[in-house]
C-alpha positions in Angstrom: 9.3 -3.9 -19.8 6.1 -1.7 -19.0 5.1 -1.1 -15.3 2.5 -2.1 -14.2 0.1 -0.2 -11.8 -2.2 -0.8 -9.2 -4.9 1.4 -7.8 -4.4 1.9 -4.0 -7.9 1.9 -1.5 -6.8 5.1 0.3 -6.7 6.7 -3.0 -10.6 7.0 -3.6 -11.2 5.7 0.1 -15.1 6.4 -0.4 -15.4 3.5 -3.0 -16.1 -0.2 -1.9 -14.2 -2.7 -3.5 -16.7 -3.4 -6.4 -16.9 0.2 -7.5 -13.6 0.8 -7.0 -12.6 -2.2 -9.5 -14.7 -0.9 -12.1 -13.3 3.0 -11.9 -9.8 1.2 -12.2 -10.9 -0.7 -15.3 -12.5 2.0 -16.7 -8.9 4.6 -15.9 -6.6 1.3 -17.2 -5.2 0.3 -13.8 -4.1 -3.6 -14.4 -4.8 -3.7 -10.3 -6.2 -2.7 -7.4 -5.5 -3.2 -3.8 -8.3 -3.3 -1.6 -8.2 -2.5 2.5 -10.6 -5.5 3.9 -9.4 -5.6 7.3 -11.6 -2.9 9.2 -9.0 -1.0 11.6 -12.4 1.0 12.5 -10.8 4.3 12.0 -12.9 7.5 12.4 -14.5 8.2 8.8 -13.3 4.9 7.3 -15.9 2.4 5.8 -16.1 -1.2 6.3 -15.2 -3.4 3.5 -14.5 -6.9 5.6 -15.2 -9.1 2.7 -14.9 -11.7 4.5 -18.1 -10.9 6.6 -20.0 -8.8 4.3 -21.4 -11.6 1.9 -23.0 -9.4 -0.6 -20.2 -6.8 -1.2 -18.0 -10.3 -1.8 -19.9 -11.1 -4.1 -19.6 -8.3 -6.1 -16.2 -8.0 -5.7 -15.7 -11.1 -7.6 -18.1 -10.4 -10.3 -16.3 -7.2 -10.8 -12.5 -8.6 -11.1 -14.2 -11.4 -13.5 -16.0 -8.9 -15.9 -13.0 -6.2 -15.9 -10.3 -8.6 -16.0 -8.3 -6.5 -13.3 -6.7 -8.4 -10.9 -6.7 -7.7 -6.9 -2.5 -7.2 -6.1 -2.6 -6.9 -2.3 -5.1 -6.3 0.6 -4.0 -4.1 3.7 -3.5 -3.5 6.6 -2.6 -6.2 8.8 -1.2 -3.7 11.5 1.4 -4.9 14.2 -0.4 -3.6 17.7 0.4 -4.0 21.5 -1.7 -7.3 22.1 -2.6 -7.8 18.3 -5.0 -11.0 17.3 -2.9 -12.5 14.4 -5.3 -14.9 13.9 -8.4 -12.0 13.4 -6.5 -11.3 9.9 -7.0 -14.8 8.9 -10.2 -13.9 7.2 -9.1 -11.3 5.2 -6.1 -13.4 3.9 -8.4 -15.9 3.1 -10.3 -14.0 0.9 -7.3 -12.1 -0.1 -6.3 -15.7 -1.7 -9.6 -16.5 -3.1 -9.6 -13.4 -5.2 -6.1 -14.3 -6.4 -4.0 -11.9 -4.0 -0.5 -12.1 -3.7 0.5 -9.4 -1.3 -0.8 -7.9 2.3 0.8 -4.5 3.6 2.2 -4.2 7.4 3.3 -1.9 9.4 4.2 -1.5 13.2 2.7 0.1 15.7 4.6 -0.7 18.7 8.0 0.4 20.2 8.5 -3.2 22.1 11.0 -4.4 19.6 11.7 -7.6 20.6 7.6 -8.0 20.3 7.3 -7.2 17.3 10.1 -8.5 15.7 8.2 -11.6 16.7 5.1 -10.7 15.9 6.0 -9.8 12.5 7.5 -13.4 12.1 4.6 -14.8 12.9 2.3 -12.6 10.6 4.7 -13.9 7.6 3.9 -17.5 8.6 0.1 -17.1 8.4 0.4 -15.2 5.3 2.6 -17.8 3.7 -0.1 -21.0 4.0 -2.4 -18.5 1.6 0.7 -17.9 -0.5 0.6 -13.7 0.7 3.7 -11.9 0.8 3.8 -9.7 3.8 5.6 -6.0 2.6 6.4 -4.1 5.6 5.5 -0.6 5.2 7.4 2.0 7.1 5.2 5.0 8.0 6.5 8.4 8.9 3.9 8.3 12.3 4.8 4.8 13.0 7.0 2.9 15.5 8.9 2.1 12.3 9.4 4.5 10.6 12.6 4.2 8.4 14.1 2.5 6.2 16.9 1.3 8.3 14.2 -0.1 11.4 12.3 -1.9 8.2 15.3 -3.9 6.9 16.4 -4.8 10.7 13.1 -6.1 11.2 13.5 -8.4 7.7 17.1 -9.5 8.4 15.7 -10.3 12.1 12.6 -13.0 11.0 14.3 -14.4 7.8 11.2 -15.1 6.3 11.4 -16.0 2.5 7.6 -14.1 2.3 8.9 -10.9 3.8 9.2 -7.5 1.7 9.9 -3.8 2.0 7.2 -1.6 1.0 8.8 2.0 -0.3 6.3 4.4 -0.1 8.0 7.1 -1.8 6.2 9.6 0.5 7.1 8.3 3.7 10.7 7.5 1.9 11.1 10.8 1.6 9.9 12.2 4.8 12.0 9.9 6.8 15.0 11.4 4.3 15.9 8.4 2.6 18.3 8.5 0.0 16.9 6.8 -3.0 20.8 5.5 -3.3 20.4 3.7 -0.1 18.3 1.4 -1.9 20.7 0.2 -3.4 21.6 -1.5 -0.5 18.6 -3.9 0.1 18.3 -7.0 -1.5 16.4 -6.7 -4.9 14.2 -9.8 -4.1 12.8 -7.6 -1.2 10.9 -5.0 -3.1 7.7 -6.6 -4.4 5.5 -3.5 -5.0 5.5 0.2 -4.0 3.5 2.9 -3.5 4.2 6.4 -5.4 2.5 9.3 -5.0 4.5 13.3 -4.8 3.7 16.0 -2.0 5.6 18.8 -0.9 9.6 19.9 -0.4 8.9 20.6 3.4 9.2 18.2 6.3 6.5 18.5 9.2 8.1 17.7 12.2 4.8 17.3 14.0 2.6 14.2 13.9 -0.9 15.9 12.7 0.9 17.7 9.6 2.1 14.3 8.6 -0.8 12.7 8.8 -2.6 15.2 7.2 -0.3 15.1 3.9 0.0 11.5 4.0 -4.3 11.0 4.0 -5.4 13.5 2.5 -3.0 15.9 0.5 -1.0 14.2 -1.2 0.3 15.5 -4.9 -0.1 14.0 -8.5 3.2 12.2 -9.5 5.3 14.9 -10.9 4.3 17.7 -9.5 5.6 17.9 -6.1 9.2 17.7 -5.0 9.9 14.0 -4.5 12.3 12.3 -6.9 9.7 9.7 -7.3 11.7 8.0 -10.3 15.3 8.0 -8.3 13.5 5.3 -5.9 11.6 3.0 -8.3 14.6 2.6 -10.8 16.0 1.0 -8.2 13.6 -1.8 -8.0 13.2 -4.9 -10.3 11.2 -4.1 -13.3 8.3 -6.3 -12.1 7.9 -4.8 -9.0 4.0 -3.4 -9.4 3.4 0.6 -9.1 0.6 1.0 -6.6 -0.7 4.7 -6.8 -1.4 5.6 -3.5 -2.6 9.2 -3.8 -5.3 10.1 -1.4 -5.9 13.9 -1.7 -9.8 15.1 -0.5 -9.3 18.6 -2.5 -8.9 16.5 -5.8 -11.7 14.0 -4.8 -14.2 16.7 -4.4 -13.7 19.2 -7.4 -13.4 16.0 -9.6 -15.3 12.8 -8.3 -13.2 9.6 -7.6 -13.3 8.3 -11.3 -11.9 11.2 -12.7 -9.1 11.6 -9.7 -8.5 8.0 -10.1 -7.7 8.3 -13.9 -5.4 11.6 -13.5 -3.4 9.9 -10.7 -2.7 7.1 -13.3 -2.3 9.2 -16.1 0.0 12.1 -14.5 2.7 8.8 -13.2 2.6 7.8 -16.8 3.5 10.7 -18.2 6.1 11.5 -15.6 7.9 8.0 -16.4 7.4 8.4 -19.9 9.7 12.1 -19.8 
């Protein structure tokens, strides 16, 4: 069975949603994944579909003439104080472009709070049929593997997922054997992507990598194969491969089509 792959937002972050679909078409993604909910982030645009009418509108007319479909919508974050109800919106939409998946991740060290708080978020994603993949991120409160699957065998929520980034997998030194491990029917997607052998230790450095440097797959030092042979077969490859350098000497179409092209040609050796 062929992959299939999805084209992440952070990858060509620049690009709304309608643009972005049509570079996708035009590189052969089968997907994209869009980032509708507006964290407000320094340098990052706003693409709230569900309050920017026009850019909607678009969207849909692009996912209608390309025939790619939209895979998941990010990032419904777990805060201090967090407004479960403000994603709403986005999974709305998310559901009315045919969306089956929203990424998480927690930013919090109160466990017990988010424990609950994550419970929650699966049970407003589940009345717009949205699985919610938890995402553990290297900077994050959870940032492993292990925290991850505590936090899923905690809220026992049929909608809940694990979200291997094989970045972050490999920065928080998970052994792609401890995948193993985890219940098949909680990988629904992943993100892949390759970067360097060393380790920053310090927050900035992994930030850095992780927005804006990170490596075409195959050509770094992560075994980005070990991971996702672990994973059902139907579990969709979401290239998440922001790197500015590669943006700027080649434009976002053409980085866009090289990150696809390099992970087939790594999976096909």
């Amino acid at each position: 069975m062929d992959r299939k792959y999805s084209l992440a937002h952070l990858t060509v972050l620049g690009c709304p949603p309608p643009e972005m679909i049509y570079i996708a078409a035009m590189a052969g993604y089968d997907y994209v994944g869009v980032r509708p909910i507006y964290m407000g982030l320094p340098g990052e645009p706003n693409y709230d579909l569900a309050h920017l009418p026009e850019m909607l509108s678009l969207t849909k007319a692009a996912l209608a003439e390309t025939g790619v479909g939209l895979h998941d919508i990010e990032l419904a974050r777990i805060v201090a104080n967090v407004d479960l109800k403000s994603y709403e919106p986005a999974f709305e939409v998310a559901a009315e472009l045919g969306a089956k998946h929203v990424i998480s991740s927690i930013w919090t060290a109160d466990k017990p709070y988010y424990i609950d708080k994550f419970g929650e978020l699966c049970d407003l994603a589940a009345q717009y049929d949205l699985t919610v993949n938890l995402e553990f991120v290297t900077w994050a409160e959870v940032r492993t593997l292990a925290e991850a699957c505590e936090v899923l065998h905690a809220v026992k929520r049929k909608n809940a997922a694990i979200l291997i980034d094989t970045l972050h997998a490999y920065r928080s030194r998970v052994s792609p054997l401890e995948l193993d491990a985890v219940p098949k029917d909680w990988f629904r997607m992943a993100h892949i992507c390759d970067g360097p052998a060393d380790i920053p230790t310090d927050k900035e450095s992994l930030i850095f990598v992780g927005r804006d440097a990170r490596e075409y797959v195959g050509q770094g030092a992560i075994d980005v194969a070990a991971y996702i042979e672990r994973m059902p077969e139907d579990v969709v490859l979401s290239v998440e491969l922001p790197n500015l350098a590669r943006v700027k000497a080649y434009g976002n179409a053409e980085h866009a089509r090289r990150c696809l092209a390099t992970a087939k040609q790594y999976f096909a050796r």
